[in-house]
C-alpha positions as CSV (number, residue, x, y, z in Angstrom):
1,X,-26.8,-25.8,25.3
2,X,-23.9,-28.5,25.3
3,X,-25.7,-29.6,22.1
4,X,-25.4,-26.8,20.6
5,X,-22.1,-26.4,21.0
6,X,-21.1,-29.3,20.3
7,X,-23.2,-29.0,16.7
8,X,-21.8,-26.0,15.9
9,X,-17.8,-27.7,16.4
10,X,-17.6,-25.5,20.0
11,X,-15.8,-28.6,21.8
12,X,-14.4,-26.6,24.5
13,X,-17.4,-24.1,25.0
14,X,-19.8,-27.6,25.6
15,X,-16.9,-29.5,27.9
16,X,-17.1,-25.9,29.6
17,X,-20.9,-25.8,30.1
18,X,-21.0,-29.2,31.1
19,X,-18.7,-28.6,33.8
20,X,-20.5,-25.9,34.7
21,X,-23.6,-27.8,35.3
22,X,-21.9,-29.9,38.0
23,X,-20.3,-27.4,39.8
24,X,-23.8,-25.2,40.2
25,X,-25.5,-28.9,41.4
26,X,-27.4,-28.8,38.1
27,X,-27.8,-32.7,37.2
28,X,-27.0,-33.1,33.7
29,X,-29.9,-35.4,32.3
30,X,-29.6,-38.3,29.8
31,X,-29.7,-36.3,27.0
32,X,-27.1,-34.2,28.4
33,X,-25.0,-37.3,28.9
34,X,-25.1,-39.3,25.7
35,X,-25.1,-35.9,23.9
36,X,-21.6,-34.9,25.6
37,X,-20.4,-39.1,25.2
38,X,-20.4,-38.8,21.6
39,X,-18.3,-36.0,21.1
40,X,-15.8,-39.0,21.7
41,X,-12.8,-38.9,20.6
42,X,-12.4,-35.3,21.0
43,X,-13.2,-35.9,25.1
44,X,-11.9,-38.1,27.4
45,X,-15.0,-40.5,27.4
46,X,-14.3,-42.3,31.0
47,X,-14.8,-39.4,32.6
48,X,-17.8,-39.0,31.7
49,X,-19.0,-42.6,32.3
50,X,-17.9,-42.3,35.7
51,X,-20.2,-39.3,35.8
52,X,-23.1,-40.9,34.4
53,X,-22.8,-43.4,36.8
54,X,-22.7,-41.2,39.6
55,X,-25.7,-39.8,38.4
56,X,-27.6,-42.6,38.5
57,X,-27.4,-43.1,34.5
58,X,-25.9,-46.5,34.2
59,X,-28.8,-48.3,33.5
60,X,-30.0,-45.4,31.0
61,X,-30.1,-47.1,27.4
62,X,-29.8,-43.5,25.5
63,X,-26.7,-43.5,28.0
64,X,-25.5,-47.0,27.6
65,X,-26.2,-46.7,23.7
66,X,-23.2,-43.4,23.8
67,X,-21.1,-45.2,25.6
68,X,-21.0,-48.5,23.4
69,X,-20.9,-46.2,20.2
70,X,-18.4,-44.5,21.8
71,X,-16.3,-47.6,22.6
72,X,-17.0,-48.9,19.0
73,X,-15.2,-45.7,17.5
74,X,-12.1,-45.8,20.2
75,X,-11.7,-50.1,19.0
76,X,-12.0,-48.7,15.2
77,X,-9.5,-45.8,15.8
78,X,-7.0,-47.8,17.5
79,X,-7.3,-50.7,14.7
């Protein structure tokens, strides 16, 4: 669903399902993770990191592949 959203340029209505998904102990997977990372710039991207960490995600290459793409565009934005 936060796919979706986010395909369809629903930032808020993804950010809000994601949140959701914590808060009812649903475990967002990978998917859900590097799905939500690359919405980047439009989210604040360390706060998901720290979430995919604490959900065991870190060593996750679809994960660790949204966060260096993400961190790619942030260097490119700021340059």
């Amino acid at each position: 669903m936060v796919g979706g959203y986010l395909e369809n340029g629903m930032t808020e209505q993804a950010l809000h399902g994601f949140r959701n998904m914590w808060r009812e102990d649903m475990k967002p997977n990978e998917f859900t993770f590097s799905t939500i990372l690359t919405a980047a710039p439009v989210l604040p991207p360390s706060q998901f990191h720290a979430q995919a960490i604490k959900a065991g995600y870190e060593s996750s290459p679809k994960v660790g592949t949204a966060l260096l793409t993400e961190d790619v565009n942030k260097v490119r934005m700021e340059s």
